[in-house]
Structures are given as structure tokens and as C-alpha cells.
C-alpha positions in Angstrom: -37.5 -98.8 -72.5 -34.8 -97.8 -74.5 -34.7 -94.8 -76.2 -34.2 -94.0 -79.7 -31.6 -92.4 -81.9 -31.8 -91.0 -85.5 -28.8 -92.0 -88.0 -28.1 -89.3 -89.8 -26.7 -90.4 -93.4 -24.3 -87.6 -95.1 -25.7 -85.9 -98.2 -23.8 -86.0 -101.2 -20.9 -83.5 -101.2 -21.0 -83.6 -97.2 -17.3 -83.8 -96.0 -16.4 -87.3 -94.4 -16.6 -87.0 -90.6 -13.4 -88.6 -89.2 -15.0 -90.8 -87.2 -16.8 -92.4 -90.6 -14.2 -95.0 -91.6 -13.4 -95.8 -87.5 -16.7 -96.9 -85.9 -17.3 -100.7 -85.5 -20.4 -102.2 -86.9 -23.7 -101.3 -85.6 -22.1 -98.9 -83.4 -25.2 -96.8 -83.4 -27.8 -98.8 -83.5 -26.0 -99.8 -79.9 -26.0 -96.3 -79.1 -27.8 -96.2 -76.0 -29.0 -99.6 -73.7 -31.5 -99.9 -71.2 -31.8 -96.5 -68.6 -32.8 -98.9 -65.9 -31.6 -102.1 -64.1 -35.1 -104.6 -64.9 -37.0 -106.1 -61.8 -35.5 -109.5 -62.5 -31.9 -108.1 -63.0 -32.0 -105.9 -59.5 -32.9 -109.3 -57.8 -30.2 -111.3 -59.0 -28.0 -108.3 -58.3 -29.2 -108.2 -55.0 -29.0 -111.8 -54.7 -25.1 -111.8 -55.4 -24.9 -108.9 -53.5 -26.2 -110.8 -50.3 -24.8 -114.5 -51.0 -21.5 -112.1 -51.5 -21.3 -110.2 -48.5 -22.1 -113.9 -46.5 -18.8 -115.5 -48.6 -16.8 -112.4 -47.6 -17.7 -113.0 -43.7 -16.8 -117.4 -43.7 -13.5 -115.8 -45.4 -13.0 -113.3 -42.7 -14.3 -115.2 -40.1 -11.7 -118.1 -40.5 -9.0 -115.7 -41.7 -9.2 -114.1 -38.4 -9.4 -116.8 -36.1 -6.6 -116.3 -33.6 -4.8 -119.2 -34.2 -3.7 -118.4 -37.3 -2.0 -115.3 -36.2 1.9 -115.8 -36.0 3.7 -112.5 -36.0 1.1 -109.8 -35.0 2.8 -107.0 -37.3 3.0 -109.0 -40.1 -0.3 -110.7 -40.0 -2.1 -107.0 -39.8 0.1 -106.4 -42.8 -1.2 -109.1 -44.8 -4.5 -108.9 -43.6 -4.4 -105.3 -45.2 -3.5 -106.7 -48.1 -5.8 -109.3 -48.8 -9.1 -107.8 -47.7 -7.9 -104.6 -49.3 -8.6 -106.6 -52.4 -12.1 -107.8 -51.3 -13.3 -104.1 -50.0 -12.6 -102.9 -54.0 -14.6 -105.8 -54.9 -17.8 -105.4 -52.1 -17.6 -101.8 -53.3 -18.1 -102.8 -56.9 -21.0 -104.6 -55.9 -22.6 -102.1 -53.9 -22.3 -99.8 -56.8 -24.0 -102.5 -59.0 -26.9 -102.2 -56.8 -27.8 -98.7 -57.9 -27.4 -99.2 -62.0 -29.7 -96.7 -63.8 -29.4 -95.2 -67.4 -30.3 -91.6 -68.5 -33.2 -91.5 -70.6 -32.6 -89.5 -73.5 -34.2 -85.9 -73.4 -34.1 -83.4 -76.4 -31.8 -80.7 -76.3 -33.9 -77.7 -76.2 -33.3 -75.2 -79.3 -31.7 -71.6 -78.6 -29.2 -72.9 -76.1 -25.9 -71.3 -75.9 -23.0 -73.5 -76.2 -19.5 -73.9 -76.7 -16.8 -76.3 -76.9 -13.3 -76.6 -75.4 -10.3 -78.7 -76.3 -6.4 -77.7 -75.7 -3.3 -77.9 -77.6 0.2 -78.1 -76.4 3.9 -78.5 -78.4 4.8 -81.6 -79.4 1.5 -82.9 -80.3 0.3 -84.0 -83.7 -0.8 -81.9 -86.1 -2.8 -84.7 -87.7 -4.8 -85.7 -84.4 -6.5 -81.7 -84.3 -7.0 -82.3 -88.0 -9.6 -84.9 -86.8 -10.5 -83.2 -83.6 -11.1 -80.1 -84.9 -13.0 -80.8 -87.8 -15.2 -83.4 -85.8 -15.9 -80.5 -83.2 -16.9 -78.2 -86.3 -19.1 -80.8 -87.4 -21.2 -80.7 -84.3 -24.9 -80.0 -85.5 -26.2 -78.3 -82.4 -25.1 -74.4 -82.8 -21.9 -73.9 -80.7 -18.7 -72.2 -80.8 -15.6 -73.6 -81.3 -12.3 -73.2 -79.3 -9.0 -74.3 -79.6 -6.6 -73.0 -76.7 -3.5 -73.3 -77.9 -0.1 -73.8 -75.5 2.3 -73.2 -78.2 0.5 -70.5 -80.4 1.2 -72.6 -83.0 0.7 -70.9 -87.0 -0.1 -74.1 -88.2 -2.9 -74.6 -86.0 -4.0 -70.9 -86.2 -4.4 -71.5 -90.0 -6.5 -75.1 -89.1 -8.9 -73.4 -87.4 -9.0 -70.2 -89.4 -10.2 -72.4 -92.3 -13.0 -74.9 -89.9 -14.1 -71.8 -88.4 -12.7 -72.3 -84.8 -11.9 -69.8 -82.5 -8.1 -69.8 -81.8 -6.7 -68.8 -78.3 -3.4 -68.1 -77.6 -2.8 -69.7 -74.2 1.3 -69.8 -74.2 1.3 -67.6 -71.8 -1.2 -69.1 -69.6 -0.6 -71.2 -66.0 -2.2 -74.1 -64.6 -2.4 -76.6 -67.6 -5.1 -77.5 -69.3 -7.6 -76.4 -66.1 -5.9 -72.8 -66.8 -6.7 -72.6 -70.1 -9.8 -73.7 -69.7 -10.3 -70.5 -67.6 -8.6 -68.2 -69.6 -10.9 -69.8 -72.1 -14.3 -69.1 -69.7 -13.3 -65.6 -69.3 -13.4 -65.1 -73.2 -16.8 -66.9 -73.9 -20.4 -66.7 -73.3 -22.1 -69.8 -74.1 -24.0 -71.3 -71.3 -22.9 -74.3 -71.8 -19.3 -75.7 -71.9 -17.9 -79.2 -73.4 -13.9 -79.9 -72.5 -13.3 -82.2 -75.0 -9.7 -83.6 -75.2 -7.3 -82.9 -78.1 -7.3 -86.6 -79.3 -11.1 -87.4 -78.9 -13.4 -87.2 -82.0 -16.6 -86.1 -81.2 -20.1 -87.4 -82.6 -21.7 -84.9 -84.5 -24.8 -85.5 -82.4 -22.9 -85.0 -79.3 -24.7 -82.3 -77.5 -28.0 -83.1 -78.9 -27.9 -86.2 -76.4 -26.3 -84.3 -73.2 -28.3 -80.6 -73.2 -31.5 -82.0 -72.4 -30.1 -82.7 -69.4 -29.7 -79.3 -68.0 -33.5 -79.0 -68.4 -33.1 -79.5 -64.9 -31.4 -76.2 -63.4 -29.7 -78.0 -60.8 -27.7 -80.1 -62.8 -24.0 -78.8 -62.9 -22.5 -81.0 -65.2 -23.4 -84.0 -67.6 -20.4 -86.5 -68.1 -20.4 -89.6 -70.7 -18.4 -92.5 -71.6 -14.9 -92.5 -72.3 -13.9 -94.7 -75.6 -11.3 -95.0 -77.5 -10.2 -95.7 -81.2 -7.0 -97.4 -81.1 -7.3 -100.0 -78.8 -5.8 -102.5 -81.2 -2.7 -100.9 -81.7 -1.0 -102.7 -78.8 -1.0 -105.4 -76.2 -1.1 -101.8 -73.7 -4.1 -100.1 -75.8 -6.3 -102.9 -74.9 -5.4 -103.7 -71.8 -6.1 -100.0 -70.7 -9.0 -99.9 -72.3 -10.8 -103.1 -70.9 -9.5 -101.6 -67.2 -12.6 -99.0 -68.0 -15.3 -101.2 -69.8 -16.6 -101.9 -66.5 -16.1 -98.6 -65.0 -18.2 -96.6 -67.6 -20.8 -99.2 -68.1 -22.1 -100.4 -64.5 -19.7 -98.5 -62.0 -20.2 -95.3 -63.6 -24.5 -96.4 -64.0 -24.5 -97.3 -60.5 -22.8 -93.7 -59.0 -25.3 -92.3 -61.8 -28.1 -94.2 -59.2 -27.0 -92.8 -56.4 -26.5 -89.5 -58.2 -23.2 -89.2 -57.5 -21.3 -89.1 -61.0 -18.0 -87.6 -61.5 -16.4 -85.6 -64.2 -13.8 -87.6 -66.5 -11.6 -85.1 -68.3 -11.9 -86.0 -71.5 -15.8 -85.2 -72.9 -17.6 -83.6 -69.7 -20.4 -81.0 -70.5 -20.8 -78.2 -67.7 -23.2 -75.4 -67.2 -20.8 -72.2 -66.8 -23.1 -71.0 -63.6 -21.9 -73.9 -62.1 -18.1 -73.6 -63.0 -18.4 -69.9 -61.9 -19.7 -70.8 -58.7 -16.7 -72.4 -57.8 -14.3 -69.9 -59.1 -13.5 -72.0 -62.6 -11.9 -75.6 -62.9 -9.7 -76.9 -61.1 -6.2 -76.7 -61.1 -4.9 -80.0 -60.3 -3.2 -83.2 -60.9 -7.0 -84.8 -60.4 -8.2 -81.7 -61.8 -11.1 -83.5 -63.4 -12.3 -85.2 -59.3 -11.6 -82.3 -57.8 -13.6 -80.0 -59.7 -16.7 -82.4 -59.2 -15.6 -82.5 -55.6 -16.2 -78.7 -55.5 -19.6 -78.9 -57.6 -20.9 -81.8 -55.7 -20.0 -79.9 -52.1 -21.4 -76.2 -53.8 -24.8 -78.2 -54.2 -25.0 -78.9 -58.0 -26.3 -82.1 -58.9 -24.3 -84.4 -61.9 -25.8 -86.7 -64.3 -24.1 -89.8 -66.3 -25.3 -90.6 -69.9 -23.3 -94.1 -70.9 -23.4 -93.6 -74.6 -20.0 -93.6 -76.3 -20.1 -90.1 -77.8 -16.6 -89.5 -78.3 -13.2 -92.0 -79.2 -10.0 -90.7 -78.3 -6.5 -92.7 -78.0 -5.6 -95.0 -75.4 -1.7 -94.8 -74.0 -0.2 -97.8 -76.5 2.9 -98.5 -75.0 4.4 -98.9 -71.1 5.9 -95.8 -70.3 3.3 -93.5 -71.2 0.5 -95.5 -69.7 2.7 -95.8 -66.5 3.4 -91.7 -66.8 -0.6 -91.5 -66.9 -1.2 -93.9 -64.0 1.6 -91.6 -62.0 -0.4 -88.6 -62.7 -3.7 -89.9 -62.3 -2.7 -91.8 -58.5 -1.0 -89.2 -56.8 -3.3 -86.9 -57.9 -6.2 -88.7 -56.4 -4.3 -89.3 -53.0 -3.6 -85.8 -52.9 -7.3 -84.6 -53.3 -8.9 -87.4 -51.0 -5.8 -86.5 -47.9 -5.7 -82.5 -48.7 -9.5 -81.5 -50.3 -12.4 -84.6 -49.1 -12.2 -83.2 -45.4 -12.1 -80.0 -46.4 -15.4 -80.7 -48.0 -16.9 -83.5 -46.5 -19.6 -81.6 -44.1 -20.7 -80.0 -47.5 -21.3 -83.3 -49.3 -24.4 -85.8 -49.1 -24.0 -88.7 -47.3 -23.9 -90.8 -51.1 -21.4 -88.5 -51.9 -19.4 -89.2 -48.8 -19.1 -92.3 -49.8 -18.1 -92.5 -53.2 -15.3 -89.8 -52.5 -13.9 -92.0 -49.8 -14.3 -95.1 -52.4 -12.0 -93.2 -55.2 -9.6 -91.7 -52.5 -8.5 -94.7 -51.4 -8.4 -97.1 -54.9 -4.5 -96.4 -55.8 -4.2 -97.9 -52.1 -3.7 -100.9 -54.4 0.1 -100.1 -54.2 0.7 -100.6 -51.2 -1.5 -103.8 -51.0 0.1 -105.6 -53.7 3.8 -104.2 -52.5 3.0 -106.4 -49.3 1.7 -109.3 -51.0 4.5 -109.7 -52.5 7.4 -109.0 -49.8 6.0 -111.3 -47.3 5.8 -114.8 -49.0 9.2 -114.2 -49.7 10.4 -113.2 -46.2 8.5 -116.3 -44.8 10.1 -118.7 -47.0 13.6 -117.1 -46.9 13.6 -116.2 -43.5 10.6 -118.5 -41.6 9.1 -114.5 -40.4 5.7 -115.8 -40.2 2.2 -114.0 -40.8 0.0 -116.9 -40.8 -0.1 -120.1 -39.8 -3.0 -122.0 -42.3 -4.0 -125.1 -43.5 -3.9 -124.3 -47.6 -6.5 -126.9 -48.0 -8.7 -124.9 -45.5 -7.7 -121.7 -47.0 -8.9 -123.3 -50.5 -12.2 -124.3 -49.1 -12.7 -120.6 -47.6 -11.9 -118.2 -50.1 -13.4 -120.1 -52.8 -17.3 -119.1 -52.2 -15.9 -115.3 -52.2 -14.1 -116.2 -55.8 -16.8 -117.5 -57.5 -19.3 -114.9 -56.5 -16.8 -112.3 -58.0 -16.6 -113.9 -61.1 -20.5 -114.9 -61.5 -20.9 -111.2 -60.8 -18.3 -109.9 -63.1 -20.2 -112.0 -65.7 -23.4 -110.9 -65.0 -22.9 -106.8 -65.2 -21.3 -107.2 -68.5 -24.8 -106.8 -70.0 -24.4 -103.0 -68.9 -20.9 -102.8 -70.6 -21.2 -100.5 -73.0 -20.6 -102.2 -76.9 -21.0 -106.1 -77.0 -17.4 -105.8 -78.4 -16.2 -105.1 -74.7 -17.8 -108.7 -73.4 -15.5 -111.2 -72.3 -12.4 -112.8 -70.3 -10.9 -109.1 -69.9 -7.7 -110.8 -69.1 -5.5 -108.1 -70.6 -6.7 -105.4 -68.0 -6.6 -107.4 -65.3 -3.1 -108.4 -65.9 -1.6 -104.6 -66.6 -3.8 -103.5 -63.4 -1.7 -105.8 -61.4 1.8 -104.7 -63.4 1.5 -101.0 -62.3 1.4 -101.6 -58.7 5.2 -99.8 -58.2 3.7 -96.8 -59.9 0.5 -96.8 -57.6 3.0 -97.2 -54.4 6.1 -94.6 -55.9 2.7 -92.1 -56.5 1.8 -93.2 -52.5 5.2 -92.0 -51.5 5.8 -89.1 -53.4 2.3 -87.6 -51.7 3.6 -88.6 -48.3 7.7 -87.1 -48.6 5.7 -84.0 -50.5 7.3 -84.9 -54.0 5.5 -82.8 -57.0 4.9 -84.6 -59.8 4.6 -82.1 -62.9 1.3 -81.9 -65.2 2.0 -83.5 -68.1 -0.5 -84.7 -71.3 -0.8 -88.1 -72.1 1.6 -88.9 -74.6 -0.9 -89.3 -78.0 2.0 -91.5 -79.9 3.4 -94.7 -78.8 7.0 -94.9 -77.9 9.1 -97.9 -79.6 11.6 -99.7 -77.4 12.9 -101.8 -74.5 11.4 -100.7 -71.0 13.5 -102.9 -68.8 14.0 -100.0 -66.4 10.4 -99.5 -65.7 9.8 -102.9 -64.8 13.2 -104.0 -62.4 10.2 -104.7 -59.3 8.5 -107.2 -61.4 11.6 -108.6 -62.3 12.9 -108.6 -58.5 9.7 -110.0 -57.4 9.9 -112.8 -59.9 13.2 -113.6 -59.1 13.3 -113.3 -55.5 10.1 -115.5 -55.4 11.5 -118.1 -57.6 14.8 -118.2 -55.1 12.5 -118.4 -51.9 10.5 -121.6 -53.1 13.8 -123.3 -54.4 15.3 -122.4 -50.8 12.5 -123.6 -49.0 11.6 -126.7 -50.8 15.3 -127.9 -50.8 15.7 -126.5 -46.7 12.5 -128.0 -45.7 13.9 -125.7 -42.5 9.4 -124.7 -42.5 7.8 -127.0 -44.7 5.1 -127.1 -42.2 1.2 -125.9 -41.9 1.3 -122.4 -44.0 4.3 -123.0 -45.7 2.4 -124.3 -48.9 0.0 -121.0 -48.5 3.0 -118.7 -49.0 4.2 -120.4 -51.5 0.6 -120.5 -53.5 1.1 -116.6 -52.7 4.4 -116.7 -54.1 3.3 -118.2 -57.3 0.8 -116.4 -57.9 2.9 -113.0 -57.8 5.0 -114.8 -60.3 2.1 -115.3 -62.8 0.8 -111.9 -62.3 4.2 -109.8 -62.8 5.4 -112.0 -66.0 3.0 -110.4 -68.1 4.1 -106.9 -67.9 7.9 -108.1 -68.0 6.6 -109.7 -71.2 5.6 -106.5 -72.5 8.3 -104.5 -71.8 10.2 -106.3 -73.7 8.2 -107.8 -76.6 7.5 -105.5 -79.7 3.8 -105.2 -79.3 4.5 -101.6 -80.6 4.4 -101.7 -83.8 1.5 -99.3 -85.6 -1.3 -101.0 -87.0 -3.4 -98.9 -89.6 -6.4 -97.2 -87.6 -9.0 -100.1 -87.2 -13.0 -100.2 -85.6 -13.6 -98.5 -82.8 
């Protein structure tokens, strides 16, 4: 059953709260769906699951048969590539299987609590006008924070007049995770919320996440990720649909198999917990790492899906790619140098799910080959396969439309009914950063550091043609290959029409991002619903 959630009206002569003017429609009233995955809904999962799983084994089983094998090397390569892109999909499906919610438990009064968010040079002053006074406006008793990289006067006189502690932090190492320390050793709630500098919190927002540490096991409480200016760009919503799925049924299912992780931007922790293992983390993936470290020191997490905070989404292609770069060779860092290093400390569920997010920037190096080897084929005749495309057709079609009937079914856990849909934009922009996925596989591997740096909070205006020469190589190099081929005819034989489906389909998925580098789907649009 679903649990329910006072609106709070403001009085007359309250100040406006920031997010006032920004939330969509009935936004909440939709506050908070079902906690559980019904009877009938975990049997049609299941049932997906299991017809799934069955499509996935015709494919492989035909795939693999050994006459279709040409050049052994290459063949392992593509295979890679291929089922690398059904093992992200059977892993989706397995999380699926797990979906429960968080019923809602009142925060318990007396509580000690306070809350986090950083500040560095460059960044709007405007933005921690709405942070700031959004984190003031929190009703449950709490102190404010602002650690501050640049000491900024401006900001010291902000929060001298919404009654928020300022920190000086411009001396301080280790990014935000350092100041979030230098910030734990100058505090005493018992609770802690890091809250981003551009999310604006609901004023309700640890009134729905401190019942949760009713349970003295429970280390940290994380809940969805949203964001405000998705329809500033082409990029803003494309990003953001990439995690409609992830905080609504991914995220529901790890919170099944109790194995949610922290996200960076609105994660509550109990301080016993950070102290136990000596403070956050510093790292690229400071945010995985640190619920590595929890989850291995014994501490249990919890995932409420309720959208308590909106923050911005990177709105053009070179911030979101400088994102993606930190985010993927962080995350190959802490799965090759930190999951081993834990692993005999972590439950068999959490095993599991650390090996799942170590290796999902693999998608690099997957795509990278997907798209070198049609063209090598049809150039050059360097065969992987040898298969019928009609056959191939008839194979990989029962694995496709249990995908998509799957992808349509777990939408009902997505978490506004604005985020429903054909989420073709994500998809799309997914399949566009594949260089940065495989540059941030090769910096980890030749031992390249890739500085911390914040998301950029503004959207840069321009032409990004130099971020986007692969897609434009692949596109032409794939267009050359099929000319060649279909006036050569030199292997216009069994698998020559696969490779050139393959090629084809590389051309379709790069365009789009091409397209955006280059189109002015920039341009500032006044703040709109969230």
C-alpha cells in the first residue's frame, strides 16, 4: 500500500521556496509509488525473466555454432561485443526481479542532523542562492553547511543572512570528499546529508529519509536523483532519461537485494558509519567507493525512490562528456584497484552488484569493436563470421522483443509518469559517448590521472566537432566500406549482408550525436517543470 504524504501549503508571508514555481503538476501527490513489486507484477517479471534467458540461449546457441566462426581472433572479438550487450541487458532483468519500495517511516524527533553541500570558484552565485535557501528551509532541525573552495565574501555574506554555517575549505585537499571531512571534523550531528551545490532540496526532505536509521545498522539512506532543467537541451534530456530507469526499477531492485549504493548528489549517512571507515572517500568514484567501504565494514544501505531533490543535468556535449570521463575511469579504477581488495568482506549480493557496476563502462570497448570490424570485413574481406542474415534475423529477434516488452513493462516503477515513453534521446547519447567510455578504459590501463573536476552547472554555446571526429570517422569509413563492397562484389557472399546491417546500424547510431555537436540545441530556455 502506498504510503502517504502531507502537502504542506505556505502561510501567508512565508518566503517562496525555490522549488515552488519548478515542480511539474501533481508532483507530490506522485510523491511516493508502491514499496513492493504486486504478486501479479513479480510473475510477469519472472515470466520475462525466464522466456528471456531461453531467447538469449537460441541466440547464443546458433551464434556459436562452429561453422560460423571464420577468423578465430576476430570472431572472439565480436562475440565480446555483441553479448557484452545482452549480459547489461540479463543483468537489468535480474535486478527487476528484486523491485521493492521503502515504506515510509517517521523521522523520529530529537535527532541530530546536519547538512552538507560544497562550493568551488567559478560557480554561480545564483544557483547557492536556491540551494542555500532550500537547505535553510528544511523543517526537520538541522544545521547548515556550506564548505566553501574559494572563501568566497559573497557567499560568506549568503549564508550569514540564511543562517548557514560557512566553512572555509580553500585550503583543503581531496575535492569535495575532503571537504566533506574537514567538514565531519567540525560538526556533531548524527546524521549527515551531502547535498550537491545545484540540487534544491524539498523542505520535507529528511522527514522521509531519518526514519530509516531507526534501524542501527543502516549506514546510509540514498534517494533519487532529478533534475530541473531537463528541457534546456537536446543533451539535458537525453542525460536525464539515461537514469529514469536506473532510479526507478534498477535502483528498487539493488534496494531488494539490499545492496543500494550512494549517488553523490542527495545521500543521507549516519556519521558512526562514515567514521568507521575513516571519512568519505577520496576518489574519482568517490560516491561507489565509499558504499564499497560501508557495505564491506558491515553497514546495511537503504533506497527510498521519491524525488526529494532537482539539481541540473549537463546541457551541452562537452560537459556531459567531461562527466562521463570522470564518472568511467573512476569506476574502472575502483572495481580493478578496491572490489578485490574487498570482496571477502562483502555478501555474496554484494559481490555481485560490485562486479555488475565495475564492468558497465566496458561498453567502450564493445561498441569500439562493433564498429572497426564491419568495416575491416567489407574493406579488406578479414572475416569474423560467416551467417546467413536471414538466420541471424530469425535468431536475435525473440531476445529483441523480450527487451523491449520488458523495457515497457518496468516503466510503471519509473519514477513521475512524465519519464514514460520511447526514451529515444538517452539511448541515442548512450551510444555517442562510447570514445569517452574507451579513452577512460585506456587512461586506467597506461596509468593516466584524470583530475577531479565539478560538473560544469552552465551550458557551453558552440561547435564541438573536435569531440565527435570517431563518430564522424566511423560514419565515413562505414559509408566507404559498403560503397566498396557493393561495387567490388570481391565478398558479396553468406555474411557479407550481416556486416553490412552492422555497418548501418553504426551509421544510424553515431549521426545523432554528430547532429548535436553541431546543431544549436543550446540555447537557454527560461527554467520550466521539473
Amino acid at each position: 500500500m502506498e504510503s502517504t504524504l502531507e502537502i504542506v501549503k505556505p502561510q501567508a508571508g512565508t518566503p517562496e521556496h525555490p522549488l515552488d514555481k519548478l515542480r511539474r503538476p501533481g508532483e507530490r501527490e506522485f510523491h511516493n509509488c508502491l514499496p513492493h513489486a504486486g504478486l501479479w507484477q513479480k510473475i510477469c517479471i519472472w515470466v520475462l525473466f525466464t522466456i528471456g534467458i531461453e531467447a538469449v540461449l537460441y541466440y547464443a546457441d546458433w551464434w556459436f555454432t562452429p561453422a560460423h566462426r571464420r577468423n578465430l581472433a576476430f570472431f572472439i572479438f565480436l562475440s565480446f561485443a555483441v553479448f557484452y550487450q545482452v549480459f547489461r541487458s540479463v543483468i537489468n532483468w535480474f535486478y527487476f526481479l528484486f523491485i521493492k519500495g521503502t515504506p515510509f517511516i517517521e523521522a523520529p524527533a530529537g535527532k541530530t542532523a546536519d547538512v552538507f553541500t560544497t562550493a568551488m570558484p567559478g560557480e554561480p552565485y545564483e544557483m547557492f542562492e536556491k540551494t542555500l535557501t532550500a537547505i535553510a528551509a528544511i523543517r526537520y532541525p538541522h544545521e547548515s553547511y556550506l564548505l566553501d573552495g574559494g572563501n568566497d565574501p559573497k557567499l560568506k555574506e549568503l549564508c550569514a543572512r540564511l543562517d548557514v554555517n560557512h566553512l572555509d575549505c580553500s585550503k583543503v585537499k581531496g575535492a569535495k570528499a575532503g571537504k566533506v571531512n574537514y567538514a565531519l571534523s567540525r560538526s556533531i550531528g548524527e546524521f549527515v546529508l551531502v547535498i550537491d551545490p545545484d540540487h534544491i532540496a524539498e523542505p520535507d526532505f529528511l522527514d522521509r529519509v531519518l526514519g530509516q536509521f531507526q534501524d542501527p545498522e543502516v549506514g546510509f539512506v540514498q534517494v533519487v536523483q532529478a533534475y530541473y532543467n531537463q528541457d534546456e537541451s537536446f543533451v539535458a534530456r537525453a542525460g536525464a532519461e539515461q537514469t529514469y530507469g536506473f532510479y526507478g526499477p534498477t535502483m528498487m531492485g539493488m534496494n531488494g537485494l539490499e545492496t543500494p549504493v550512494v549517488i553523490g548528489a542527495n545521500c543521507t549517512f549516519r556519521r558512526e558509519a562514515l567514521k568507521s571507515i575513516n571519512g568519505h572517500a577520496v576518489d574519482l568514484a568517490e560516491d561507489l567507493l565509499t558504499a564499497m567501504r560501508l557495505h564491506a565494514k558491515g553497514w546495511k544501505s537503504v533506497y527510498i525512490p521519491e524525488r526529494l531533490s532537482f539539481g541540473l543535468n549537463p546541457a551541452d556535449l562537452h560537459s556531459y562528456f567531461k562527466q562521463q570521463l570522470k564518472w568511467s575511469t573512476g569506476m574502472f579504477t575502483v572495481f580493478f584497484r578496491d572490489y578485490f581488495r574487498h570482496f571477502k568482506d562483502l555478501r555474496f549480493n554484494q559481490k555481485l552488484h560490485y562486479f555488475f557496476a565495475g564492468t558497465y563502462y566496458f561498453e567502450g570497448l564493445a561498441s569500439a569493436i562493433t564498429c572497426i570490424l564491419p568495416v575491416l570485413f567489407l574493406f579488406f574481406g578479414l572475416w569474423a563470421v560467416e551467417m546467413d542474415f536471414r538466420e541471424f534475423l530469425i535468431h536475435v529477434t525473440p531476445y529483441a522483443l523480450v527487451t523491449f516488452s520488458m523495457g515497457w513493462f518496468i516503466q510503471r516503477w519509473y519514477r513521475h509518469p512524465s519519464e514514460k515513453g520511447f526514451l529515444w534521446r538517452g539511448m541515442f547519447l548512450k551510444k555517442g559517448t562510447w570514445p569517452i567510455y574507451l579513452l577512460s578504459f585506456l587512461y586506467f590501463v597506461t596509468g593516466t590521472k584524470v583530475p577531479y573536476f565539478p560538473t560544469p552547472k552552465t551550458a557551453e554555446k558552440g561547435v564541438f566537432t573536435n569531440l565527435v571526429l570517431p563518430h564522424l570517422a566511423v560514419i565515413v569509413l562505414s559509408i566507404a566500406a559498403i560503397i566498396y563492397c557493393l561495387l567490388t562484389s570481391v565478398r558479396f557472399v553468406t555474411g557479407t549482408k550481416l556486416m553490412i546491417f552492422f555497418a548501418l546500424s553504426n551509421i544510424v547510431l553515431m549521426a545523432p550525436t554528430v547532429i548535436i555537436a553541431h546543431a544549436s540545441l543550446f540555447r537557454r530556455k527560461k527554467a520550466g517543470a521539473l
